[in-house]
C-alpha positions, 0 to 999 in steps of 0.5 A: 100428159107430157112433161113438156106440154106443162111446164112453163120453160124460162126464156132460151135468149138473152134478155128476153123475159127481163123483168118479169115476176118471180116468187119472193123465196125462190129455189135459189134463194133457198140453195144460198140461204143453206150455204150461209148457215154453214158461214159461206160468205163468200162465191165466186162466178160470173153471172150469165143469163140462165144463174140470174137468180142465184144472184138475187139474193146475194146482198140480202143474205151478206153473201159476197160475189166474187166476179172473176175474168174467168170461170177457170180463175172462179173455181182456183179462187173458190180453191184457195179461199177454201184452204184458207177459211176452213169452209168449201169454196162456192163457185156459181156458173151459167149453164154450158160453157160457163160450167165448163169452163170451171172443170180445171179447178173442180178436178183440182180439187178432187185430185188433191180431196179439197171441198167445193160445191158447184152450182150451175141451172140446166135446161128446164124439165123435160128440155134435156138431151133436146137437140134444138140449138138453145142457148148454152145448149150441152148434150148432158152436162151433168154427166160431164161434171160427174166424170171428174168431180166426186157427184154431180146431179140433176136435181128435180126439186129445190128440196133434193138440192138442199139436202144434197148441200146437207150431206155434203157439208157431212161428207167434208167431215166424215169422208174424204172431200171432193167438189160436188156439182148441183144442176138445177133445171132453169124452171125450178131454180126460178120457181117457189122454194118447195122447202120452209126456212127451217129445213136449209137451218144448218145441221150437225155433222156430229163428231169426228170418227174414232178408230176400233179399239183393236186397230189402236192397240195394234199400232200402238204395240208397232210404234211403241216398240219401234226405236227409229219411227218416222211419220209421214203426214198427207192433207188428211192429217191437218184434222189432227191439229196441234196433236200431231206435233205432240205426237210427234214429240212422243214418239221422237218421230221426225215428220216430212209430209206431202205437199198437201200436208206441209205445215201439219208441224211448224216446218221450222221445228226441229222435227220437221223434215219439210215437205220434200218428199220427192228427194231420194235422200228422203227416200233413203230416209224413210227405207231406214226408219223401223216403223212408219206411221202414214197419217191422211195421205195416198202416198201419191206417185206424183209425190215420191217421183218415182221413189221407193219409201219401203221401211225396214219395220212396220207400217202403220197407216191412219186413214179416213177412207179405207181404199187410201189405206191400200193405196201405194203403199201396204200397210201392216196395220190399218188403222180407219177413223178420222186423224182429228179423232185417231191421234189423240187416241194413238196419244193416249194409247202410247203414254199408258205403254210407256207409262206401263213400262216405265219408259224415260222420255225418249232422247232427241233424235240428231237429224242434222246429216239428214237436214243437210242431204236434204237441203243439198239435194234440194238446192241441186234440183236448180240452184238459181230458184233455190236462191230466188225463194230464199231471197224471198223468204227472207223478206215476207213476214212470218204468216205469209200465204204463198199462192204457187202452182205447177210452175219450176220455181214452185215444186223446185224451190218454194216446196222446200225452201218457204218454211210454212208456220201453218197448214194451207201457207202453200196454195199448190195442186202437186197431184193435179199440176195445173198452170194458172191456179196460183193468182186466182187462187191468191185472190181467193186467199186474200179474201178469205185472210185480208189480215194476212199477207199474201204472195203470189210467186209463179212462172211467166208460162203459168202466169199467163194462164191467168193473167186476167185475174189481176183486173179482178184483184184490182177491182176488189183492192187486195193488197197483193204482189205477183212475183213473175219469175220469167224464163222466156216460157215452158223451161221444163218442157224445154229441158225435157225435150232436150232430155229426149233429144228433141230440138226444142219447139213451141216452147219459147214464148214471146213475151209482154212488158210486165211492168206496162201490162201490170199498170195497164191492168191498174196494179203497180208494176216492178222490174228486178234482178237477182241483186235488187229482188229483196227490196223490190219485193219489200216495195212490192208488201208496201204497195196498197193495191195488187203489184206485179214484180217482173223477174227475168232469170 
């Protein structure tokens, strides 16, 4: 008997079918309920014909609904919320272009091994690869999805949907995180839960995993004897916590990190070297280290632009995933596990090799002529955005979280000079390099930490790229300034084409009165300069609801 001929297919129009009966515990109502025992309150989409009953059981279940103006700012709001609440973001899509729409954020997060979990209806059983011009129609979504996130699926029952929420809530922990997407065909989606209650209960995800005994004694022996250790710490080293910077003090080991990893060690502690890996006096830094110990991180090329970190002694690389391990940069020991569960064992490791040896504590490293080439070279790169960020930080309180994206005035000025207390105090996608992720991406933050203050700072070019997302910021009432650094459009672009001797094209933008289009969108809006940008932006952190402060440089 033919699938198609059984099954009873949900309406393909808009509106039509519209208060018809559904099952008290539907499918969805399932998904949602498995995503909330796991503390996600919280999921951003815009509702479209064929995700109707993914809303349903929102309210009853505490879930908040986040509407954005955009898919695109849905799934950099689910990013940023993400980083900021410790939990992967939830982005709920229509079917089609609602999906797609999505996919910028989705890559981001697999680029830069973020959790997210996409949830969006398919056509009902036995409707796929059907070419017959129904709503949203898409040729194999779930195939398009699964070339850029880590797995997609078709699901053919609401239980298979459950569990694969089960094991990706495990695979955050225990693997290297990246989104996942669940297609729910329509009819089942809207179909009686096949699980009980008890089955979407939250599971263990049991403990961090420890490296082998042996991989912990061999980079012990490496880093115990080395003189001149330097740590180099990527996003996976955030598991650590607090034991990376006692790993740190141990070792007398300055830290730098990635800009995923920035604020692994408070960036003002003395053994911070900040997250400017990009520099070649970083670069020169590194080479003269006698061992290097690289925790959580692909030591990516997007990183080092193009530098070569290869020390003069061994290199020790903890790793969750052993592909990483061998990624960029050979090491001379792999040490595999989770950096939660393998810090405290290289911790433990090296205080009984120096108490064995009945090694002094060791002296403190005087890093200033380091502190100071660096910071030189940093405020070469582009002196005017190096001011404007420490104008700026002078001025925000100490918990703030900035919210950039892959504007100049981001990976030229805030990378360096926002000296971040914490991990995730910079939202940024520095392998994926996306324009348009910073305001969503704070929205998505605020909501996660309204105890916090939050700043958005990024280009005009990239603002515009999301610029809609201010209207769901004041829908919502998040206290929230915008800082519009304007350069009249692309200015790297611009520059590289000078570079290349090209006459500069299609990329000098027109652009609109910030201040009239902030107050258009309801925000509050403001003009300054250079002289007055301190105590605009102190106006900006005392307006109640989202602000807009327009900077022409």
């Amino acid at each position: 008997m033919s699938t198609e001929n059984t099954i009873t297919t949900a309406p393909e129009t808009p509106g039509a079918g519209a208060g018809g009966e559904r099952p008290e515990r539907t499918v969805a109502t399932a998904v949602l309920e498995t995503l909330r025992g796991y503390g996600i309150d919280t999921v951003f989409g815009i509702p479209g014909t064929h995700s109707l009953e993914f809303y349903r059981p929102l309210r009853s279940l505490g879930i908040r609904a986040v509407t954005t103006r955009h898919e695109q700012g849905a799934s950099y709001g689910a990013d940023g919320w993400s980083q900021v609440r410790g939990l992967p973001g939830v982005v709920i899509t229509t079917s089609g272009p609602g999906l797609l729409n999505s996919l910028s954020g989705a890559a981001t997060a697999y680029a830069e091994s973020r959790p997210m979990i996409l949830l969006s209806p398919g056509r009902p059983v036995g409707h796929d690869f059907r070419d017959i011009g129904s709503l949203h129609e898409t040729k194999n979504p779930s195939a398009a999805v699964n070339a850029i996130v880590g797995v997609s699926r078709r699901v053919t029952s609401g239980a298979e949907a459950v569990t694969m929420i089960h094991d990706a809530m495990r695979d955050f922990v225990h693997s290297r995180p990246r989104p996942i997407h669940i297609e729910i065909p329509l009819d089942i989606l809207e179909s009686a839960a096949d699980v009980p209650e008890s089955a979407t209960a939250p599971r263990p995800l049991g403990e961090p995993t420890p490296a082998p005994e042996h991989d912990v004694a061999a980079a012990v022996a490496a880093l115990a004897a080395s003189e001149r250790p330097v740590i180099l710490a990527g996003g996976g080293s955030l598991a650590a916590g607090p034991r990376l910077l006692e790993l740190a003090e141990l070792l007398e080991a300055p830290v730098i990190t990635t800009t995923n990893g920035k604020g692994a060690i408070p960036e003002k502690h003395r053994l911070s070297l900040g997250a400017d890996l990009r520099l070649s006096t970083a670069h020169e830094f590194l080479r003269s280290a006698d061992a290097l110990l690289v925790i959580g991180s692909k030591v990516g090329e997007a990183e080092l632009w193009g530098g070569d970190i290869t020390p003069q002694g061994p290199i020790v690389r903890v790793d969750i995933m052993r592909d990483q391990m061998l990624c960029n940069l050979s090491p001379d020991v792999e040490v595999p596990g989770n950096a939660s569960a393998v810090v405290p064992q290289l911790l433990e490791g090296l205080r009984a090799a120096f108490d064995a040896a009945g090694a002094p504590p060791r002296p403190e490293r005087d890093l200033r002529s380091v502190f100071e080439a660096m910071d030189e070279e940093g405020r070469q790169w582009a002196p005017d955005l190096a001011a404007l960020n420490e104008t700026i930080m002078e001025v925000v309180p100490d918990d703030t979280i900035l919210a950039g994206d892959s504007s100049q005035v981001t990976y030229m000025g805030s990378t360096t000079f926002f000296r971040a207390p914490q991990p995730h105090s910079l939202l940024y996608m520095g392998t994926y390099a996306t324009l348009g992720y910073g305001l969503p991406a704070a929205v998505g933050a605020k909501l996660a930490a309204p105890e916090r203050p939050v700043v958005c700072l990024v280009g005009d070019g990239a603002l515009m790229f999301s610029v809609q997302e201010l209207m769901t910021a004041v829908e919502l009432g998040l206290d929230l300034p915008v800082i519009c650094v304007d350069n009249d459009g692309y200015g790297e672009i611009r520059q590289n084409m000078l570079d290349r001797n090209i006459d500069p094209l299609a990329v000098d933008l027109v652009q609109p009165d910030w201040v009239k289009l902030a107050e258009g969108f309801g925000a509050t809006g403001y003009s300054a300069t250079m002289d007055t940008l301190a105590e605009t932006v102190q106006k900006a952190l005392a307006t109640t609801g989202p602000s807009l402060v327009h900077l022409k440089i």
